[in-house]
N, CA, C and O atoms as a CHARMM CRD file, in Angstrom:
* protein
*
  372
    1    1 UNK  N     89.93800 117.02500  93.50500 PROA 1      0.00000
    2    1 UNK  CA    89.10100 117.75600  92.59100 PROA 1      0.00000
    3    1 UNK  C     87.69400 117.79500  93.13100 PROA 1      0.00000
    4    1 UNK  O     86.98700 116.85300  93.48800 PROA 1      0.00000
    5    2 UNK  N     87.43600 119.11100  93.11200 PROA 2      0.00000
    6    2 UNK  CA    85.61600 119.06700  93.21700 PROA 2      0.00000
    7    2 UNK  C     84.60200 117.87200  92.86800 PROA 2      0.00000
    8    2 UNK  O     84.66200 117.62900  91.66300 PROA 2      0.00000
    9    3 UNK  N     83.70600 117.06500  93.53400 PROA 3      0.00000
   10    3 UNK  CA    82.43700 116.41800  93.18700 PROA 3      0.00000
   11    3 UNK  C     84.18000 115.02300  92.82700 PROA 3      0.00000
   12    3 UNK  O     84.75600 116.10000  92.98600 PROA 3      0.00000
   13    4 UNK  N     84.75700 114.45900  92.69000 PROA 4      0.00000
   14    4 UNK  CA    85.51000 113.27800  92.80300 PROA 4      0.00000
   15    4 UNK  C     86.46800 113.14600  93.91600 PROA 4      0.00000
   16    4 UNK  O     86.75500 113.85100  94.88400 PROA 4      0.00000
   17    5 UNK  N     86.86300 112.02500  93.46500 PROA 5      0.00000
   18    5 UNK  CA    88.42800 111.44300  94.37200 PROA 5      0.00000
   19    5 UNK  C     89.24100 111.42200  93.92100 PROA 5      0.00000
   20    5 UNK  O     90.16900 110.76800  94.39600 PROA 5      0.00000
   21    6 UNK  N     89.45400 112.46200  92.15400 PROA 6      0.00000
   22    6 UNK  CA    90.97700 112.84400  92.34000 PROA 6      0.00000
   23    6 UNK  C     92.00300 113.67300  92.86400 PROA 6      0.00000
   24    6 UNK  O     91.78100 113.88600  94.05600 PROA 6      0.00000
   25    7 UNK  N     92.88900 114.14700  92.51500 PROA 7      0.00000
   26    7 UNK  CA    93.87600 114.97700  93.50200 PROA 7      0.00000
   27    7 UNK  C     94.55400 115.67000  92.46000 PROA 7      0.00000
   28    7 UNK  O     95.12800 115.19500  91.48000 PROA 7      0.00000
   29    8 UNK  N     94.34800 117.37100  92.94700 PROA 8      0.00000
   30    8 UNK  CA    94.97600 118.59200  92.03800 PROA 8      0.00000
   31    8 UNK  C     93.52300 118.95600  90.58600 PROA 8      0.00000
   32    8 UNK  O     93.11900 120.06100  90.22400 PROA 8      0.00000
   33    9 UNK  N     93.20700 117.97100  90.22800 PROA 9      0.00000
   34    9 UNK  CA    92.40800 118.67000  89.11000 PROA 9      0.00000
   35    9 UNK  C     91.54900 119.23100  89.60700 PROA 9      0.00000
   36    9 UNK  O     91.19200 119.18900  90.78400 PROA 9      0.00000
   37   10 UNK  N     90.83800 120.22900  88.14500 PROA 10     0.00000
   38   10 UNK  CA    89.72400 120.99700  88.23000 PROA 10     0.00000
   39   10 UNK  C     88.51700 120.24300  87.43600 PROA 10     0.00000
   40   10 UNK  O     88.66700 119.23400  86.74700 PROA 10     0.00000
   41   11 UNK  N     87.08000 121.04900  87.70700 PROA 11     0.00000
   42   11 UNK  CA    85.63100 120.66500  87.69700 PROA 11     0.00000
   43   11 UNK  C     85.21100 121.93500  87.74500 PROA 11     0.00000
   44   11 UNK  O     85.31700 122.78600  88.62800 PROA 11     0.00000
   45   12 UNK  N     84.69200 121.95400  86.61800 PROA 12     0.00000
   46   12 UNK  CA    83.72600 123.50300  86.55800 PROA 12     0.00000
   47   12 UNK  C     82.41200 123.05000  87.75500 PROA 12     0.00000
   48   12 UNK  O     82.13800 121.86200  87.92300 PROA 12     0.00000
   49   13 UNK  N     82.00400 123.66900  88.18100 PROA 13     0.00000
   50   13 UNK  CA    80.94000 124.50800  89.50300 PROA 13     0.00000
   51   13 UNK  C     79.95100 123.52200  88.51100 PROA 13     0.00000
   52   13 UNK  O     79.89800 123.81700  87.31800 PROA 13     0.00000
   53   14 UNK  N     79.13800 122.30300  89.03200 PROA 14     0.00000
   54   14 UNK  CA    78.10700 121.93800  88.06500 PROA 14     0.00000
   55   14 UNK  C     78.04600 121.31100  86.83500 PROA 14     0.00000
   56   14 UNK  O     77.00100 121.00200  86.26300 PROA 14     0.00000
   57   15 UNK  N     79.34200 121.09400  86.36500 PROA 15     0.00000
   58   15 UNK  CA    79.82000 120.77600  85.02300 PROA 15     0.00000
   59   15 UNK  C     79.57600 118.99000  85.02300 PROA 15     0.00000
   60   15 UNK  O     79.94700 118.48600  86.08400 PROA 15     0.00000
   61   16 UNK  N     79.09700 118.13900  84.14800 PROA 16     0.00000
   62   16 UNK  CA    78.86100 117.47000  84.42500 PROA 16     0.00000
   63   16 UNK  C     80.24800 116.65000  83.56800 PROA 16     0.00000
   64   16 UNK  O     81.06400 117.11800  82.77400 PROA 16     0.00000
   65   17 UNK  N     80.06600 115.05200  84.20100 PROA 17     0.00000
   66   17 UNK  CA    81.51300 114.57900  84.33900 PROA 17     0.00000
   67   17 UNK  C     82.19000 114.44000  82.84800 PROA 17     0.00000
   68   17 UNK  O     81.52100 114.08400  81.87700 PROA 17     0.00000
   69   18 UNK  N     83.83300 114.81400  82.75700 PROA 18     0.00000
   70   18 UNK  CA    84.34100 114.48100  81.65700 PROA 18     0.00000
   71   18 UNK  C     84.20600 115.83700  81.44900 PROA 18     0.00000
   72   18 UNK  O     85.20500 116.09600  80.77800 PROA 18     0.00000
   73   19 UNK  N     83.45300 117.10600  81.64000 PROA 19     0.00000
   74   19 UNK  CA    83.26100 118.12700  81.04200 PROA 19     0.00000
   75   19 UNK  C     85.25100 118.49600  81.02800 PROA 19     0.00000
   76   19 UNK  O     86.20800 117.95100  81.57800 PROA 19     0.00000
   77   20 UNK  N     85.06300 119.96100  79.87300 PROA 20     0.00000
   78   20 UNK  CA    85.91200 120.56300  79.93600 PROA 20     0.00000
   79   20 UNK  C     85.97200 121.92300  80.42500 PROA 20     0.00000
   80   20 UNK  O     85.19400 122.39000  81.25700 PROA 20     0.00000
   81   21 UNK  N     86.90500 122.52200  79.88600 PROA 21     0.00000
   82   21 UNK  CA    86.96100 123.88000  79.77200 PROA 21     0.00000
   83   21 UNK  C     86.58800 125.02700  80.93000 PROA 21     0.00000
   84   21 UNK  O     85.55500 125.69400  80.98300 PROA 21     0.00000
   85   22 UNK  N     87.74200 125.06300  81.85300 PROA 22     0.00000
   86   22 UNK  CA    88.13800 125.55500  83.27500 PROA 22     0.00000
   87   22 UNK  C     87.54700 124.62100  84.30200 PROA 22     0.00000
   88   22 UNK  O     87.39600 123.40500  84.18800 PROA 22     0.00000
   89   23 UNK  N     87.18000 125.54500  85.52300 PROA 23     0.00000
   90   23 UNK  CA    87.09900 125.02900  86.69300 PROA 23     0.00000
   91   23 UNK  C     87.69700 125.72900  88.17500 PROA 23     0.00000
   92   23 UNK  O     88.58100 126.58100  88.26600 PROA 23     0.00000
   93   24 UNK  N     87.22800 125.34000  88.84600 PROA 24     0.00000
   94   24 UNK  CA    87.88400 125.70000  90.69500 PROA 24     0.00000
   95   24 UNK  C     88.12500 124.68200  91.11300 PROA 24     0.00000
   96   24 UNK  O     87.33700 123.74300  91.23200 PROA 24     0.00000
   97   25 UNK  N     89.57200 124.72000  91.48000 PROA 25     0.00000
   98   25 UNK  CA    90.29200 123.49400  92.06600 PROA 25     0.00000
   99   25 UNK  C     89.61500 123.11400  93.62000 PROA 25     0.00000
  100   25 UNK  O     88.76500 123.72500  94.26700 PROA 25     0.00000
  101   26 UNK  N     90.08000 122.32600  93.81200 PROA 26     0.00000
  102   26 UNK  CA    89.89000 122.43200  96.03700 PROA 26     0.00000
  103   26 UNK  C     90.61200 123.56600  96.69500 PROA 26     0.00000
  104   26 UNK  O     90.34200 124.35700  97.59900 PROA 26     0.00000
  105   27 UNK  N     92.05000 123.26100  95.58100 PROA 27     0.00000
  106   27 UNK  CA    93.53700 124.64500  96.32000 PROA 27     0.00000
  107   27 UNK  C     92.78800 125.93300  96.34100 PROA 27     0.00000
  108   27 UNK  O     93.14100 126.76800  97.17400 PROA 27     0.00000
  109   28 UNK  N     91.53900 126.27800  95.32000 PROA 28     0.00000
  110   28 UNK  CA    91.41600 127.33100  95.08800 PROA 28     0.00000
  111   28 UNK  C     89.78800 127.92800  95.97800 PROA 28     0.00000
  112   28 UNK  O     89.28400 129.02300  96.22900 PROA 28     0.00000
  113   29 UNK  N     89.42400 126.44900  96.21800 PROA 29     0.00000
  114   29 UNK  CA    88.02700 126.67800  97.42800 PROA 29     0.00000
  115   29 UNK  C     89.35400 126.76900  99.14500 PROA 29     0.00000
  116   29 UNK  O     89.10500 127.38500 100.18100 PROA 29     0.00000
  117   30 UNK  N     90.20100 126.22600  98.95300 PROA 30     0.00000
  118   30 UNK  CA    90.41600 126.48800 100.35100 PROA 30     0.00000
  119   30 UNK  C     90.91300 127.66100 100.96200 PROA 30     0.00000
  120   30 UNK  O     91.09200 127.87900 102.16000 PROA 30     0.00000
  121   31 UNK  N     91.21700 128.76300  99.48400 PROA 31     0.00000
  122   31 UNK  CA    91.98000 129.79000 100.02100 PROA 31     0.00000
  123   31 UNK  C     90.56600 130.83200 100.65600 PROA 31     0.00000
  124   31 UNK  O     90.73800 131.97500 101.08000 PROA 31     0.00000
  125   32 UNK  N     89.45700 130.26300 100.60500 PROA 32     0.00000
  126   32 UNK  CA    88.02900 131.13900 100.79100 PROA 32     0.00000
  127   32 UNK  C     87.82300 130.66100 102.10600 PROA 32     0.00000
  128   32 UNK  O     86.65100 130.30300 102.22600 PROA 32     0.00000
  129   33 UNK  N     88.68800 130.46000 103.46800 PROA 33     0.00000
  130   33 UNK  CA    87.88100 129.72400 104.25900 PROA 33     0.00000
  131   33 UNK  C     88.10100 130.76200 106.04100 PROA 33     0.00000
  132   33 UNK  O     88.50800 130.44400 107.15900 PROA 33     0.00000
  133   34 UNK  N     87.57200 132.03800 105.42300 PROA 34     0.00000
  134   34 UNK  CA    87.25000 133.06900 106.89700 PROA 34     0.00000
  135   34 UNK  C     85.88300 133.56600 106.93700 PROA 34     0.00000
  136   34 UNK  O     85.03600 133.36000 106.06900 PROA 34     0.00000
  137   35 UNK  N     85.72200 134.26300 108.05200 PROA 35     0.00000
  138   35 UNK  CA    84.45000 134.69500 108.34500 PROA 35     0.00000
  139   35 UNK  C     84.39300 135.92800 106.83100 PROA 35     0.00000
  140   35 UNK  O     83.53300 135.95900 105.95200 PROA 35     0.00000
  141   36 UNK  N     85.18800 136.50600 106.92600 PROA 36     0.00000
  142   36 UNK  CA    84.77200 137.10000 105.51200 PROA 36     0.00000
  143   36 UNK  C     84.65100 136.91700 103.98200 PROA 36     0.00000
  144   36 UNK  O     84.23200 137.63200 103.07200 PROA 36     0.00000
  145   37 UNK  N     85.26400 135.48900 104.07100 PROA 37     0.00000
  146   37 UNK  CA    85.18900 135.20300 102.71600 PROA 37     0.00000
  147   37 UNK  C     85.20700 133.31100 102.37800 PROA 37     0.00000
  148   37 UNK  O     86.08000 132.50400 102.05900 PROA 37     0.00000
  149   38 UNK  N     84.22700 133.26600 102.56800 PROA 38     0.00000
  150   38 UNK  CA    83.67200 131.76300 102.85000 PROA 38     0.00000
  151   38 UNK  C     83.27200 130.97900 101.83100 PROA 38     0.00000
  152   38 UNK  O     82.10600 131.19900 101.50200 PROA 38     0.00000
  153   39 UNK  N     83.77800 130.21300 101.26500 PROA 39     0.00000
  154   39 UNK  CA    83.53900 128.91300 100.18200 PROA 39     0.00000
  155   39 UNK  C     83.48900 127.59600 100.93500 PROA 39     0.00000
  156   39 UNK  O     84.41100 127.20700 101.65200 PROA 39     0.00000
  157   40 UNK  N     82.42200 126.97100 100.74300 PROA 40     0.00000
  158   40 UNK  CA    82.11000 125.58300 100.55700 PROA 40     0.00000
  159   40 UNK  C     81.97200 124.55100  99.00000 PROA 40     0.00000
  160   40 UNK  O     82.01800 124.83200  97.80200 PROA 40     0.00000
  161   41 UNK  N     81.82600 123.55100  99.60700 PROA 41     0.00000
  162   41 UNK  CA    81.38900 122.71600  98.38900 PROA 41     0.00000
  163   41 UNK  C     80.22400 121.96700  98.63900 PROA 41     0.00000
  164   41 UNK  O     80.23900 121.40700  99.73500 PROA 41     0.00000
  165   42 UNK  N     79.21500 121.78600  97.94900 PROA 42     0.00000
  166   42 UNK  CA    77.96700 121.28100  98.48500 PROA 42     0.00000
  167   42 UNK  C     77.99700 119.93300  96.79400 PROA 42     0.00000
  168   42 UNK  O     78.22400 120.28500  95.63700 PROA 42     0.00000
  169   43 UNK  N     77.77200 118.86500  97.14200 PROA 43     0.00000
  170   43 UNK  CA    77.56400 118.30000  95.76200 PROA 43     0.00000
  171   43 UNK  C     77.99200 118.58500  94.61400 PROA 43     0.00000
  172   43 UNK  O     77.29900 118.74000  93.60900 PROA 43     0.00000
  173   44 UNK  N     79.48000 118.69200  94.72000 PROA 44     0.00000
  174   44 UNK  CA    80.18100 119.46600  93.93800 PROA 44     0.00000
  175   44 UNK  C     79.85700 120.89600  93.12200 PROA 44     0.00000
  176   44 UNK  O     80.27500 121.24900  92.01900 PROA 44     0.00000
  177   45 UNK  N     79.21600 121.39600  93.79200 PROA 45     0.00000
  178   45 UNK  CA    78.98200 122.86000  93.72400 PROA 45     0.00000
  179   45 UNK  C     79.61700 123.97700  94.45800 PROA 45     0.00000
  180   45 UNK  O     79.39300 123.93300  95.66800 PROA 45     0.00000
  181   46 UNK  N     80.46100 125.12100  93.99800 PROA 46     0.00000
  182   46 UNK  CA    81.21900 125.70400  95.02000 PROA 46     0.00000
  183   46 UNK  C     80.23600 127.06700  95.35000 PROA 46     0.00000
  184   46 UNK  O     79.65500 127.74000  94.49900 PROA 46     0.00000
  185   47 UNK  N     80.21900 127.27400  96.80600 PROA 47     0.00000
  186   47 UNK  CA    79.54300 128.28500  96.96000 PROA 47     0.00000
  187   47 UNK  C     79.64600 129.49500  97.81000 PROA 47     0.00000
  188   47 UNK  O     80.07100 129.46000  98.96400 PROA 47     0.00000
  189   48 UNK  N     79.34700 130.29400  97.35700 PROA 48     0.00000
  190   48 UNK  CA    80.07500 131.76500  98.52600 PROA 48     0.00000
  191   48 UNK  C     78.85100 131.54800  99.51700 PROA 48     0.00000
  192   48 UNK  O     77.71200 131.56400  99.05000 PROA 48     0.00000
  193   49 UNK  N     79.08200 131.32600 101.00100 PROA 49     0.00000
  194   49 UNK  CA    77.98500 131.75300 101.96400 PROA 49     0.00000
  195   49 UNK  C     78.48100 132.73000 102.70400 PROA 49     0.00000
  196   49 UNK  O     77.80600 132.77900 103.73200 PROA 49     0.00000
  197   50 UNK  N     79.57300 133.78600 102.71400 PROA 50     0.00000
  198   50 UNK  CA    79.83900 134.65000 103.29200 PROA 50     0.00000
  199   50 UNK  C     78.64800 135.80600 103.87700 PROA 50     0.00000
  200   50 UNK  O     78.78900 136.38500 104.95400 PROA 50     0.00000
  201   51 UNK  N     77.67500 135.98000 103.12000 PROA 51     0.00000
  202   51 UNK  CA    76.97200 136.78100 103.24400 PROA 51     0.00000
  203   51 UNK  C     75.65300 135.90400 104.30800 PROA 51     0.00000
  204   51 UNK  O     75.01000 136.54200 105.14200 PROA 51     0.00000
  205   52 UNK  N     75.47800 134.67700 104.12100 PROA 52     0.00000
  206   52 UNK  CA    74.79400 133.66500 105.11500 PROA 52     0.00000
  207   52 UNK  C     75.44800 133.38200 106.42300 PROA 52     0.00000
  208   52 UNK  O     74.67700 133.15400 107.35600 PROA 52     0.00000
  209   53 UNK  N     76.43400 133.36100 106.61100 PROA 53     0.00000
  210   53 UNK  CA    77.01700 133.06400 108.00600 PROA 53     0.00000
  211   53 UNK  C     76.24200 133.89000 109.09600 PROA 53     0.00000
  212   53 UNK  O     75.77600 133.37700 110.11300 PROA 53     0.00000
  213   54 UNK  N     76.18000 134.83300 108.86900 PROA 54     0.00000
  214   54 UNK  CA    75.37000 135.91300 110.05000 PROA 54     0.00000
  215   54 UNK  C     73.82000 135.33900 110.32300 PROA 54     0.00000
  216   54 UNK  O     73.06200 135.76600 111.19400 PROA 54     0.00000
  217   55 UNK  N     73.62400 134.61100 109.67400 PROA 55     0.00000
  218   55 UNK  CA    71.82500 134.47500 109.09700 PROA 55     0.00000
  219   55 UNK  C     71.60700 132.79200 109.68500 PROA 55     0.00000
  220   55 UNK  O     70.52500 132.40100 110.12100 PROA 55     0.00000
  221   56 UNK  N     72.85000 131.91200 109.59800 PROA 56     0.00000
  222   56 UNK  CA    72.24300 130.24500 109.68200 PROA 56     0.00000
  223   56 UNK  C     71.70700 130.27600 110.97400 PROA 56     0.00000
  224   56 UNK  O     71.91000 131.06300 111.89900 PROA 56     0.00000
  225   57 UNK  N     71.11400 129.45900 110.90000 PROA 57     0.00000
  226   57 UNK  CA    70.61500 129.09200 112.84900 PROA 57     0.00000
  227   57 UNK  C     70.99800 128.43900 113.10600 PROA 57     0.00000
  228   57 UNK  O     70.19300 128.03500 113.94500 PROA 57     0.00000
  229   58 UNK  N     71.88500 127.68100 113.11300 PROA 58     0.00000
  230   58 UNK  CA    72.87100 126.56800 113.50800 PROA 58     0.00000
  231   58 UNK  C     74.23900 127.84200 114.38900 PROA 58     0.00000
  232   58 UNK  O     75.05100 127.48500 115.24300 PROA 58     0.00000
  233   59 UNK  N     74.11800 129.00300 113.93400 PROA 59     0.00000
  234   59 UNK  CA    75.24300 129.90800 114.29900 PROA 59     0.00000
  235   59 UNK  C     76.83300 129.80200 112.92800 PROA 59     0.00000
  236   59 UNK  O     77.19200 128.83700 112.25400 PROA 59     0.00000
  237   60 UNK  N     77.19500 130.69800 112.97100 PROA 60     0.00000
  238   60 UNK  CA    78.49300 130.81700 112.20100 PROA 60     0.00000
  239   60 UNK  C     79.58000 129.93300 112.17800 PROA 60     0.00000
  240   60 UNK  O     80.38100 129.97600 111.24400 PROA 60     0.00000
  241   61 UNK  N     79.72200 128.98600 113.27400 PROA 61     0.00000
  242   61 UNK  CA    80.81900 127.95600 113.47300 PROA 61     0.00000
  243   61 UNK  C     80.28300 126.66400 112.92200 PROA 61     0.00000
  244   61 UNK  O     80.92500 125.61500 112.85900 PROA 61     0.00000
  245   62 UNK  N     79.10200 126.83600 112.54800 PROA 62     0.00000
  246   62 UNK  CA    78.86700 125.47300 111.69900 PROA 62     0.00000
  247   62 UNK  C     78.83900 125.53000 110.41600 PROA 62     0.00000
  248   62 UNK  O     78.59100 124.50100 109.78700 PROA 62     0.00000
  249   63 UNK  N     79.02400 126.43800 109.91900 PROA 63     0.00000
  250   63 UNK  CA    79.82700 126.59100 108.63500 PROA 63     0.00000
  251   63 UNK  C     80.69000 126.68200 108.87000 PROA 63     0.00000
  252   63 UNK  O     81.21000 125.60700 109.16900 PROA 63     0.00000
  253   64 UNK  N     81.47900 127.74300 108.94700 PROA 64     0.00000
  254   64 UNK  CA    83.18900 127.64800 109.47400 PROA 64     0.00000
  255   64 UNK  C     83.85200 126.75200 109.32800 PROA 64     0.00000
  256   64 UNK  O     84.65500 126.40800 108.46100 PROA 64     0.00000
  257   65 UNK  N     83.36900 126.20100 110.55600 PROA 65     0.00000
  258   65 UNK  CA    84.31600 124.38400 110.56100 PROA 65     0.00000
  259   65 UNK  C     84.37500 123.76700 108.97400 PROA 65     0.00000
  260   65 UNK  O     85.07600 122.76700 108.81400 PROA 65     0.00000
  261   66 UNK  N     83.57400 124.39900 107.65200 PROA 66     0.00000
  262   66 UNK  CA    83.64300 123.37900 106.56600 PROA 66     0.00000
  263   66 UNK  C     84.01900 124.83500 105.65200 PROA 66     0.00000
  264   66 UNK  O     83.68600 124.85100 104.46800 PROA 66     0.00000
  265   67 UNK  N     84.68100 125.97000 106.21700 PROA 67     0.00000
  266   67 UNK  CA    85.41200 127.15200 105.16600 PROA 67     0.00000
  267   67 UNK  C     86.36500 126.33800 104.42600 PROA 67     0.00000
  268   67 UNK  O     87.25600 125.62200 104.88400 PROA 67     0.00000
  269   68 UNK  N     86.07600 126.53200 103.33200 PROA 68     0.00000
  270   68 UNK  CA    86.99500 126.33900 101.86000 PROA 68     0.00000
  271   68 UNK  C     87.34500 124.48600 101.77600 PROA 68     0.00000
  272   68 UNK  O     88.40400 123.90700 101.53400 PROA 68     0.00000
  273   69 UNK  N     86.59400 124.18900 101.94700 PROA 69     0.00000
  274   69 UNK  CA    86.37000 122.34400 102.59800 PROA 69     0.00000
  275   69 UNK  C     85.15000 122.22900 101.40100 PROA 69     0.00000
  276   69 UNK  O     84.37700 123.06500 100.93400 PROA 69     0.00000
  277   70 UNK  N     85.36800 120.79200 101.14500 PROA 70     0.00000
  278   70 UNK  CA    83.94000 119.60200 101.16200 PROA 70     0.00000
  279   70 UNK  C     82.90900 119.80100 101.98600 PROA 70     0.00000
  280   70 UNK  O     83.15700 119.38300 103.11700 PROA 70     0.00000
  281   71 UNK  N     82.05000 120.18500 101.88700 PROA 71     0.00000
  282   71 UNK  CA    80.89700 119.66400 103.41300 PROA 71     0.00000
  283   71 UNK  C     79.75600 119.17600 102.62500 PROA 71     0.00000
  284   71 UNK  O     78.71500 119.82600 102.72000 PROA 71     0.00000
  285   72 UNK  N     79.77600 118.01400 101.76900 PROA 72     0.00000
  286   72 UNK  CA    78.46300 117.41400 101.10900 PROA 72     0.00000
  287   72 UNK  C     78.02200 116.61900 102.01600 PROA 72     0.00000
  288   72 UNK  O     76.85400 116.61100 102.40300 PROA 72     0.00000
  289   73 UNK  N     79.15400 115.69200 102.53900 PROA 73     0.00000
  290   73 UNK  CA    78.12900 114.56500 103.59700 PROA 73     0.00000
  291   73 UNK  C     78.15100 115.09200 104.82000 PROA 73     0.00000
  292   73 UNK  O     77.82600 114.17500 105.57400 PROA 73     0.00000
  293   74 UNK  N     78.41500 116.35000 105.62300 PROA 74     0.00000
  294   74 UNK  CA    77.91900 116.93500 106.90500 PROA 74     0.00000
  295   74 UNK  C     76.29200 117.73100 106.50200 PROA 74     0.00000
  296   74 UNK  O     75.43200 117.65900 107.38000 PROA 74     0.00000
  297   75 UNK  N     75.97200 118.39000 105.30700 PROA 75     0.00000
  298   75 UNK  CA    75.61000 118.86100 104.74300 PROA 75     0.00000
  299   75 UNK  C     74.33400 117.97100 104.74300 PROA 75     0.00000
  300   75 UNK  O     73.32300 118.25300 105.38600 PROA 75     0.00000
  301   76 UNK  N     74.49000 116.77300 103.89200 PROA 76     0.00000
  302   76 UNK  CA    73.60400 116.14200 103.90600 PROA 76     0.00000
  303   76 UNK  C     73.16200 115.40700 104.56300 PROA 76     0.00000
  304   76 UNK  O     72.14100 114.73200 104.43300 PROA 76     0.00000
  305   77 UNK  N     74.11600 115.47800 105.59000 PROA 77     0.00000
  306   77 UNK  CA    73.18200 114.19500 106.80000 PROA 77     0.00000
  307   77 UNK  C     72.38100 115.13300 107.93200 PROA 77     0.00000
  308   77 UNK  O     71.50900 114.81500 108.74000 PROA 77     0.00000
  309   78 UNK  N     72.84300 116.05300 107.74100 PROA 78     0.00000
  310   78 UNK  CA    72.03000 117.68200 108.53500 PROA 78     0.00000
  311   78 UNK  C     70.96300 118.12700 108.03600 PROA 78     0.00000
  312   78 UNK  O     69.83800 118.09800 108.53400 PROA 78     0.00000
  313   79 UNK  N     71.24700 118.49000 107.17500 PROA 79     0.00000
  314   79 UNK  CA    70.02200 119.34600 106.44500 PROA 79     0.00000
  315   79 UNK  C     69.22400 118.44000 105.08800 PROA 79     0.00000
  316   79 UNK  O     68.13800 118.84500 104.67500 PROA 79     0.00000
  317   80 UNK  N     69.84200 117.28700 104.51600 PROA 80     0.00000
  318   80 UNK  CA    69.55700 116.22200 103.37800 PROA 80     0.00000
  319   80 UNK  C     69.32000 116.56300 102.05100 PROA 80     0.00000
  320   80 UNK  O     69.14800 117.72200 101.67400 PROA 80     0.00000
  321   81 UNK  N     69.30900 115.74500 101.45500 PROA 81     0.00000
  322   81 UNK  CA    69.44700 116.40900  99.63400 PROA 81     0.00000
  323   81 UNK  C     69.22500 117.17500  99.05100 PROA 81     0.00000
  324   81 UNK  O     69.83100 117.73300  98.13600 PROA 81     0.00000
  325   82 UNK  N     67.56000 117.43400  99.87000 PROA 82     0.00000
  326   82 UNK  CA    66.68400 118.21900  98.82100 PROA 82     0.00000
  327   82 UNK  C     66.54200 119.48300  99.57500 PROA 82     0.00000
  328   82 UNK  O     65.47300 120.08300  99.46500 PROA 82     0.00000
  329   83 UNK  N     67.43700 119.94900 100.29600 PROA 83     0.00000
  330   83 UNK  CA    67.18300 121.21500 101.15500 PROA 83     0.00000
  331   83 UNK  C     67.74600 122.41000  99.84500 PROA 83     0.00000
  332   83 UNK  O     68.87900 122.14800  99.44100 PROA 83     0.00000
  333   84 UNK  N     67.26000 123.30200  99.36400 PROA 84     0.00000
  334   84 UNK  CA    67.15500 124.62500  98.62800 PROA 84     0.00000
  335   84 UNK  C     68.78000 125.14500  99.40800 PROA 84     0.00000
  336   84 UNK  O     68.76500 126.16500 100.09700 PROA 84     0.00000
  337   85 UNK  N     69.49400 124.72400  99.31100 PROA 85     0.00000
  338   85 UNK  CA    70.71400 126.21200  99.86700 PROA 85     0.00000
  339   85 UNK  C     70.90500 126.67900  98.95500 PROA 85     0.00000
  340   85 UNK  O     71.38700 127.80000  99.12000 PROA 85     0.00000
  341   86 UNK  N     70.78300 126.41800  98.00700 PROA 86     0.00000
  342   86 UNK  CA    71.35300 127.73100  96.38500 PROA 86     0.00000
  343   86 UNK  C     70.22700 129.40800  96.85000 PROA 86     0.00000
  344   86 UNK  O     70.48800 130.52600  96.40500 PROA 86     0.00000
  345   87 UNK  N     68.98000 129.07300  97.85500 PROA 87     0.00000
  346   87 UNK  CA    68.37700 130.36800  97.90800 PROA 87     0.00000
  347   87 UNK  C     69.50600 130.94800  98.45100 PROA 87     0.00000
  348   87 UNK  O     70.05500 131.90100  97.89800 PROA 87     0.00000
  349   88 UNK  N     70.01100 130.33100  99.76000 PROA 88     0.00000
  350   88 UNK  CA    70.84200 131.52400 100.92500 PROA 88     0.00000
  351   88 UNK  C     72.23000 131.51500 100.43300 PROA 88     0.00000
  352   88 UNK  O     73.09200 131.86400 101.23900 PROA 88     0.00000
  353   89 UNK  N     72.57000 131.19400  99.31300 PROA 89     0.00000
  354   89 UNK  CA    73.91200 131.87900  98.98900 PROA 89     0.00000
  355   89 UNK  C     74.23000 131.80400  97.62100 PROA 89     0.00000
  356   89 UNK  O     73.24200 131.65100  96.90300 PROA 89     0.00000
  357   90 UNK  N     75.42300 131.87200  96.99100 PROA 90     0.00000
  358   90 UNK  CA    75.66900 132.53000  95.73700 PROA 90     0.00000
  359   90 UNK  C     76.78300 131.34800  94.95400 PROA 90     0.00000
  360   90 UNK  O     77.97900 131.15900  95.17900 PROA 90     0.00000
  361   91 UNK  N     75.76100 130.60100  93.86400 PROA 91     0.00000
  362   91 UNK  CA    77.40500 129.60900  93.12500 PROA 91     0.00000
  363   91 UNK  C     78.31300 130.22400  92.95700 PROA 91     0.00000
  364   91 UNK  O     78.25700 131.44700  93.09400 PROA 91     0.00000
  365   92 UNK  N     79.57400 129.52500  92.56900 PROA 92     0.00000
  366   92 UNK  CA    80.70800 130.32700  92.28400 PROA 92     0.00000
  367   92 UNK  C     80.99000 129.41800  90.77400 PROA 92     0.00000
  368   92 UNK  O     80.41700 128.40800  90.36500 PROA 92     0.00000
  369   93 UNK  N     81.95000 130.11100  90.24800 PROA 93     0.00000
  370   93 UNK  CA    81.59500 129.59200  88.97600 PROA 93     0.00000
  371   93 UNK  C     80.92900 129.37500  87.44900 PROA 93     0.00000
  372   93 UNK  O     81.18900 128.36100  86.80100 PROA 93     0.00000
C-alpha cells in the first residue's frame, strides 16, 4: 500500500493514516510506468511526471528507473525533503 508496509491495500494520494474512502493501490501506480505515462510515489503521494521527464536534468532514465514504483528514499536522498516537486508535476488522486 502507498506511504506503508502493507500488501494489496489502498491510501488515498495524501490521506492521512486510518483515513477512508478510496485510494490508488501500488497494482494501480505500477500500471503507469512508460515514457508516456509515468507515476511515481513521492511520500506517499502519487504523481504523474509524464509531462516532466523531457524537462529533469538528471535526464529521463532517472525517473524511469522509479515508473510506477516507490521512489521516496532515492528521491530523498537526491534531491531531500523539502525540495517543491508538486511544482513540476501533477498529484494523482
Amino acid at each position: 500500500m502507498i506511504g506503508g508496509g502493507g500488501g494489496g491495500g489502498a491510501v488515498m494520494a495524501g490521506a492521512p493514516a486510518g483515513g477512508g474512502g478510496g485510494g490508488i493501490s501500488m497494482a494501480e501506480v505500477a500500471k503507469h510506468n512508460s515514457k508516456t505515462d509515468c507515476w511515481v510515489v513521492v511520500d506517499g503521494q502519487v504523481l504523474d511526471v509524464t509531462s516532466f521527464l523531457s524537462e529533469h536534468p538528471g535526464g529521463e532514465l532517472a525517473i524511469l528507473t522509479f515508473a510506477g514504483k516507490d521512489a521516496t528514499e532515492e528521491f530523498n536522498m537526491t534531491l531531500g525533503v523539502d525540495f517543491e516537486l508538486f511544482t513540476f508535476c501533477t498529484k494523482v488522486g
